[in-house]
N, C-alpha and C positions, 0 to 999 in steps of 0.2 A: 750811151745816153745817160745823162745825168740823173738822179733822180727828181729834179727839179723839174725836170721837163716834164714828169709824168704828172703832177700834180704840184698848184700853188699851194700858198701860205693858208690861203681859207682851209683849203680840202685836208693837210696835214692836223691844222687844228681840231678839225671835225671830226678827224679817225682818232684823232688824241681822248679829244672830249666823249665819243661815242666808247670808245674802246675801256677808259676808267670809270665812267657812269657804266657799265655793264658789268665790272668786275667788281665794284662794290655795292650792287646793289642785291637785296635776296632774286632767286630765281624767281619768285609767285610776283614779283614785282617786274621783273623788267619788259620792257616795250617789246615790240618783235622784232628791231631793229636794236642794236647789230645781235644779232639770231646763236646762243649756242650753239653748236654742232658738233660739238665731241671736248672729252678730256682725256688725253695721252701721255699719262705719268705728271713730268712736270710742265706740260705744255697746254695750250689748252686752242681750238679752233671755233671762231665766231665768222659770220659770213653776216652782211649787209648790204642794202642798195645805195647807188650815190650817185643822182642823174640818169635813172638808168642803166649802170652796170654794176654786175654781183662783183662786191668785193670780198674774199677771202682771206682770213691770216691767223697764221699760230703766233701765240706770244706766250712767253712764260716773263715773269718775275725773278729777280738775284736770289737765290740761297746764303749770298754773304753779301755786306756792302762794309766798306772802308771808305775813310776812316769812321769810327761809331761814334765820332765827336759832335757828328755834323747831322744836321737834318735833310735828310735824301730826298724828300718826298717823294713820289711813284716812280720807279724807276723799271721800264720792260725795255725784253726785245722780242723783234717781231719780221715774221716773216710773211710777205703777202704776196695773194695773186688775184689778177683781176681779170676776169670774165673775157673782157674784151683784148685783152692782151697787152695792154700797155704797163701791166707790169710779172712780170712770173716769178716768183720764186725770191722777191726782191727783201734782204735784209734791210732793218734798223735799229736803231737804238736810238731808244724814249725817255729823257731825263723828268723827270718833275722838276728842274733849274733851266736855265740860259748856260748853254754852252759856252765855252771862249773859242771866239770865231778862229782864232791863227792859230790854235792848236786843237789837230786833229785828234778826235776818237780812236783808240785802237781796240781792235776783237783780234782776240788769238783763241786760235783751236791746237792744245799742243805746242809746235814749234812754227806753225803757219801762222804768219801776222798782218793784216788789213787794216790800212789806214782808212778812215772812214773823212765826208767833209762835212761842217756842221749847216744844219740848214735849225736856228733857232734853239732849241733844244731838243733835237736831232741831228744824229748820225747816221749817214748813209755812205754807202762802198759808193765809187767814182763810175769804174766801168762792169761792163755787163757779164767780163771773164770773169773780176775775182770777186763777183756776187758768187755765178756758179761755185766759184773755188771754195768759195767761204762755206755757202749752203753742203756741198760733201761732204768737209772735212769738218763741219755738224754732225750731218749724219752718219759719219766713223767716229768722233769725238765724245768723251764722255762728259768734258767740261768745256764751258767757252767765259774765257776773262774779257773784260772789257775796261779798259782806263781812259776816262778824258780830265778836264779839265773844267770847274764853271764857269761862268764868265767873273766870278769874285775870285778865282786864283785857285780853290780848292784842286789838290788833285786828286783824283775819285777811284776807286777801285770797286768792281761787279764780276762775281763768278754767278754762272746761271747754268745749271745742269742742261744736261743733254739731252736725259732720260726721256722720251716719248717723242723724243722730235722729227723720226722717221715715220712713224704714223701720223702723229700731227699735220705733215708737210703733206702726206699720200690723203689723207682726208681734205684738208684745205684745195688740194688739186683735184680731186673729184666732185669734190661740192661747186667748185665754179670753172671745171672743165680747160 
């Protein structure tokens, strides 16, 4: 299943916008929505409602971004699940740009490589295996690359540590079951 199928254009926007208004605002400040719930190394887990079902996800931030010529603006990725199950464990990658649609995203763990499709300025895995495959070879991985493309031509490079992503993932999955 696609990840389009699990959620429209609205609903991506909303976790986009909910997810950087959370991350940059002070703690004494933010809403109770999307809700901290843990920090694990370099990961970090927030849970929220939307319609009705808790949604959950770790996301961390690049450690490096290429080239440094260019303005990145916020750039995560991110791993969620949702309450109700329409989605577990489901990877992204969240540009602050417009993707270029006919060239895919890729995340490599190591020597494992996943083509991701762009919905916007995002990148999401195709099928349901090589999300799992993806999400393992995280949580055995110390680093994870990511290169796409903007839709102005740039091509982009993102290493995002690893470090806490196995708690991250075990907390994000207990908080919304």
């Amino acid at each position: 299943m696609r990840a389009n199928d699990y959620f429209g254009a609205d609903m991506k926007k909303t976790i986009l916008i909910l997810t950087l208004t959370a991350m940059s605002l002070p703690m004494t400040v933010q809403a109770a929505e999307p809700k901290l719930e843990g920090t694990f190394s370099d990961w970090t887990v927030y849970s929220r409602l939307e319609a009705g079902d808790k949604i959950c996800y770790a996301i961390s931030q690049p450690k490096s971004k290429s080239p440094s010529s260019v303005n990145h603006g916020d750039i995560y990725f991110m791993v969620s699940n949702w309450r109700s199950g329409a989605a577990k464990e489901q990877p992204s990658f969240l540009a602050g740009y417009s993707l270029k649609k006919n060239r895919a995203p890729e995340a490599r763990v190591g020597s494992a490589k996943y083509q991701m499709f762009v919905a916007e300025n995002e990148g999401f895995i195709e099928s349901n295996s090589d999300e799992r495959s993806l999400v393992s070879k995280m949580r055995a991985g110390a680093t994870m690359n990511v290169k796409a493309v903007s839709a102005r031509g740039t091509n982009v490079n993102y290493s995002f540590s690893l470090k806490g992503i196995t708690a991250a993932l075990k907390k994000a999955k207990a908080t919304c079951g």
